[in-house]
C-alpha positions as CSV (number, residue, x, y, z in Angstrom):
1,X,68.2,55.9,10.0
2,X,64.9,54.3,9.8
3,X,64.2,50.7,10.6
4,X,64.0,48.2,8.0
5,X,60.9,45.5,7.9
6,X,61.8,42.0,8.4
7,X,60.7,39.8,6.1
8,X,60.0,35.9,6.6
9,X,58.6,33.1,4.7
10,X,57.7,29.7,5.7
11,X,59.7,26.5,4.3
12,X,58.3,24.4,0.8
13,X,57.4,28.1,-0.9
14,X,59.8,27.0,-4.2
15,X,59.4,29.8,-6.8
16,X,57.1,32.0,-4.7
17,X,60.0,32.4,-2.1
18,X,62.4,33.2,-5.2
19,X,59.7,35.8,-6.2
20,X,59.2,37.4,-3.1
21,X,63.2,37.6,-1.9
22,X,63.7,39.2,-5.7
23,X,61.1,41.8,-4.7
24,X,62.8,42.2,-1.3
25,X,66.4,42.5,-2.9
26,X,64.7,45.8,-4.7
27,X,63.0,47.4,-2.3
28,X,65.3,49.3,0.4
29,X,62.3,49.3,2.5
30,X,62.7,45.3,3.3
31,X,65.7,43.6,4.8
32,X,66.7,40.5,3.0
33,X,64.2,37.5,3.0
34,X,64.6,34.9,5.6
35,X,63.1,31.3,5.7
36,X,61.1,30.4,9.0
37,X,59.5,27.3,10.4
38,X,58.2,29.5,13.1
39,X,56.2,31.7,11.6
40,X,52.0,31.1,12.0
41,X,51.8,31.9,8.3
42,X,53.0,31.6,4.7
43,X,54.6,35.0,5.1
44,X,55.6,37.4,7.8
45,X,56.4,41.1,8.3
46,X,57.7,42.8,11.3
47,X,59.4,45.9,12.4
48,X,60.6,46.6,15.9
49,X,59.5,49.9,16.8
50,X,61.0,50.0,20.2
51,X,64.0,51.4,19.2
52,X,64.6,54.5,17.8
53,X,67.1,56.1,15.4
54,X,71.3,54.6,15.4
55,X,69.9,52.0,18.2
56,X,68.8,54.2,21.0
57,X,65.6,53.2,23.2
58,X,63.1,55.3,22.5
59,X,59.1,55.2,24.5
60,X,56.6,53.3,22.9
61,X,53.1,53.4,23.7
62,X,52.5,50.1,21.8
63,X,53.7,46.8,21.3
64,X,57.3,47.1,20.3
65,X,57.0,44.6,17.4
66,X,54.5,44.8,14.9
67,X,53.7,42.3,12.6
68,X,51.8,41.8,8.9
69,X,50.6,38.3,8.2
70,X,49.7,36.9,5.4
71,X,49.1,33.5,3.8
72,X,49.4,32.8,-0.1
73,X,47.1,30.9,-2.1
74,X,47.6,29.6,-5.8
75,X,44.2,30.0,-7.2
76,X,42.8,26.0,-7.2
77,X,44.6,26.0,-3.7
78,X,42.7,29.4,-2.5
79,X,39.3,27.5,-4.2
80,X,39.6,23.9,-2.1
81,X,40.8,25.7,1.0
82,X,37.9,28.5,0.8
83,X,35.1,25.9,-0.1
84,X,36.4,22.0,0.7
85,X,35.1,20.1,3.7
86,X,37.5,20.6,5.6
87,X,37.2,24.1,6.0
88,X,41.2,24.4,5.8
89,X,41.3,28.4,5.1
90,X,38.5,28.9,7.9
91,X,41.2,27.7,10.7
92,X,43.8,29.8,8.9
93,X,41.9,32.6,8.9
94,X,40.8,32.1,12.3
95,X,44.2,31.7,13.3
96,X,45.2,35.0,12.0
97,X,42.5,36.8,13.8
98,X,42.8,35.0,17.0
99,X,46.7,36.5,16.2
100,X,45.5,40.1,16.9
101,X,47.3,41.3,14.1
102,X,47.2,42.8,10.5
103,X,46.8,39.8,7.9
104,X,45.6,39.3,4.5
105,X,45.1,36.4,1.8
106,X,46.8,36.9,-1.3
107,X,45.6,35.1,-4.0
108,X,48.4,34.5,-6.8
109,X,45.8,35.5,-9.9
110,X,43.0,37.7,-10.6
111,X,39.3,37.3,-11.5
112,X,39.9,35.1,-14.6
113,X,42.5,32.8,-12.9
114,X,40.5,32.1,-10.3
115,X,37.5,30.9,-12.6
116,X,39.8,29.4,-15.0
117,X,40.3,27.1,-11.9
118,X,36.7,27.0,-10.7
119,X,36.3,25.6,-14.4
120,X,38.9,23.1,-14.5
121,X,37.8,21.4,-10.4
122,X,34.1,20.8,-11.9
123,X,35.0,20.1,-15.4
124,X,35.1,16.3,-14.6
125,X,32.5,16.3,-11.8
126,X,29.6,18.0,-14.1
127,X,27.7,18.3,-17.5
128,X,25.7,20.8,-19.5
129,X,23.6,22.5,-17.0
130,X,24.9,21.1,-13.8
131,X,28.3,22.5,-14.7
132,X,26.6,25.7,-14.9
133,X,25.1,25.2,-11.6
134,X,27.7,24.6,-10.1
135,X,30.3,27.0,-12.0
136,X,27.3,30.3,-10.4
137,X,27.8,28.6,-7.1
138,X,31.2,28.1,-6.8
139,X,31.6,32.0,-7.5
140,X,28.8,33.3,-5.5
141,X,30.5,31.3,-2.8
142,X,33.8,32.3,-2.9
143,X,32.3,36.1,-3.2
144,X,30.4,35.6,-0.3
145,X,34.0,34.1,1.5
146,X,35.9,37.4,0.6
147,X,32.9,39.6,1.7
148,X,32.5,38.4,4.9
149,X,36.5,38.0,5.7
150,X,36.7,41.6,4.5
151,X,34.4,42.5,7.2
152,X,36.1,40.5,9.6
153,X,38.9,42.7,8.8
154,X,41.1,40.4,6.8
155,X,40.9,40.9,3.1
156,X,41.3,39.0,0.5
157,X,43.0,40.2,-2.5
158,X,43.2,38.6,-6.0
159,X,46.6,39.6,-8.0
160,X,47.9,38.8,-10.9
161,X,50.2,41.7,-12.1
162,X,53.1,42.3,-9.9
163,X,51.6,40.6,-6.9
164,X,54.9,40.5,-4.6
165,X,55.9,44.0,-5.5
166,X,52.4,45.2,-4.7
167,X,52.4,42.8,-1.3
168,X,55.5,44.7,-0.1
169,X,53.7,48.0,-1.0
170,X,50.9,47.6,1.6
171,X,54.0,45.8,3.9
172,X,55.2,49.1,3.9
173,X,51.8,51.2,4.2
174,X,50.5,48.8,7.2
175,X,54.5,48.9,9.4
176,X,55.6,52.5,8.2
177,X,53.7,55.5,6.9
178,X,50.2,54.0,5.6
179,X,48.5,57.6,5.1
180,X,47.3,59.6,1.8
181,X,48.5,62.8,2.6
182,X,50.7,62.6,-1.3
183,X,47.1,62.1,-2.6
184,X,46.2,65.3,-0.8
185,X,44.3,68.2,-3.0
186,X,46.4,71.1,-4.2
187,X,44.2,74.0,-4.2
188,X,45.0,77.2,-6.3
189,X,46.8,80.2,-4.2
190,X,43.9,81.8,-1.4
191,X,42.2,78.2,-0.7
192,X,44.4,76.3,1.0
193,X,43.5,78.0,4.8
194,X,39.9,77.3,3.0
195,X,40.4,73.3,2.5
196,X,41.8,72.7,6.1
197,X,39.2,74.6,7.9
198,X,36.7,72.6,6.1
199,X,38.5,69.7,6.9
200,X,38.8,70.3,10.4
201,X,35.1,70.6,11.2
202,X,31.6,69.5,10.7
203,X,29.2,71.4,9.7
204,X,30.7,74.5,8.7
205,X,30.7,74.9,5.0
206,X,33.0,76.8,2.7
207,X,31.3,80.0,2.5
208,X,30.7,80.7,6.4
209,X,34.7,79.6,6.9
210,X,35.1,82.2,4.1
211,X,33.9,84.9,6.0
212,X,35.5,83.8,9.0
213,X,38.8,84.0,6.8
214,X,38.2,87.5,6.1
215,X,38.9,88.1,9.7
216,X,41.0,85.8,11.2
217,X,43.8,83.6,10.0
218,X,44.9,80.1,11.1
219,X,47.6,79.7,13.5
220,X,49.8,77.3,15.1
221,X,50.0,77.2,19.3
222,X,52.7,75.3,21.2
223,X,51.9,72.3,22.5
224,X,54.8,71.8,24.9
225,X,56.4,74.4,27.2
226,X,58.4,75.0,26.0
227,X,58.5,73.6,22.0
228,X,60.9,72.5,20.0
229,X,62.1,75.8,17.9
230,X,61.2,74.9,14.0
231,X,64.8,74.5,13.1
232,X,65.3,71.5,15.4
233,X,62.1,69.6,14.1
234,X,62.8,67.0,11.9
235,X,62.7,67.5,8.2
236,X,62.3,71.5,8.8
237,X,65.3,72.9,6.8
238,X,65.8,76.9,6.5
239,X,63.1,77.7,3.3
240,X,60.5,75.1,5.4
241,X,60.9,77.3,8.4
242,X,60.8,80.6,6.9
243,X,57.1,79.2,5.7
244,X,55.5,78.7,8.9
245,X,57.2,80.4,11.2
246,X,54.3,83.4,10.7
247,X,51.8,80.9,11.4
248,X,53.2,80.4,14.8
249,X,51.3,82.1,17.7
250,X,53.8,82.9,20.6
């Protein structure tokens, strides 16, 4: 039975806490949402990975608990914090990297949200081509804020469709099984030993591992001594087994 991820969200988050617990409610992945006034951020995600299946310990060669931060931002909110004087997103964000762990800023809207509400903080402050001025450098700003944070390892993403259902998505990738192996290729029959030599080394290209191929096949070697037998690895029923066991060198 695998470990669910905890979900938290601060206090005062009205209809974006309804959202997200909705999302939560649907996802099997996700326990039930909880309301903190501990948590550093607007929303947090953990899972405890120092226990391992029906409650027994288990060895860990990392922190037990890992966590997923993230703070929300309406977009006028995500445009004074980014860019006001008081540089209010620069000491969230700095928090959250100071935190050591994975975080992100969701911004509640996409691309024309957010310069709907570029629009409507100027509107009243500028005219004709000082609106315009100012419109470019609001934009160019902001660009340059999501730029450098994504460099700094903390991206910033702007969503409008789905934005809590997609939010538990990477929840999910970051705390469980973040990998593209479903994305993998599926070559026809006679390439597949072709694709993973290729993709085990540099420098070799398709035609020399060809050749090789000719001559030799790939094979698996124990690692332990002795290994598990295939049967007793997890996810390894009878037809899965019957697959590789060839492959295995004893």
């Amino acid at each position: 039975m695998r470990e669910k991820i905890k979900a938290l969200i601060a206090p005062g988050e009205g209809k974006r806490a309804q959202s997200l617990a909705i999302a939560c409610n649907e996802d099997p992945r996700f326990e039930p949402l909880e309301e903190s006034s501990e948590i550093p951020v607007d929303v947090q995600f953990s899972i405890n990975r120092g226990w391992g299946e029906y409650g027994k310990p288990k060895v860990v060669f990392q922190e037990p608990i890992d966590y997923f931060n993230i703070e929300l931002k309406e977009c006028k909110d995500y445009i004074s914090s980014a860019l006001g004087p008081d540089g209010h997103l620069y000491l969230q964000h700095l928090a959250m990297r100071e935190a050591g762990h994975t975080a992100m800023i969701l911004v509640l809207g996409g691309d024309i949200q957010v310069n709907d509400a570029i629009y409507h903080s100027l509107k009243t402050q500028y005219r004709g081509d000082e609106l315009s001025y100012n419109l470019e450098s609001y934009k160019k700003r902001l660009q340059d804020f999501e730029a450098k944070s994504f460099a700094m390892g903390i991206p910033v993403m702007r969503w409008q469709v789905d934005p809590f259902s997609r939010l538990l998505s990477h929840a999910a990738k970051v705390l469980l099984d973040g990998h593209l192996m479903d994305y993998r290729p599926r070559p026809a029959k006679g390439e597949r030993e072709l694709v993973a030599c290729c993709c085990l080394t540099r420098g070799i290209g398709p035609e020399t591992w060809r050749n090789i191929l000719s001559e030799y096949q790939l094979q698996l070697l124990p690692r332990k001594d002795p290994a598990k037998p295939l049967e007793e690895i997890s996810g390894m029923g009878p037809k899965r087994c019957k697959q590789i066991a060839d492959m295995i060198r004893r």
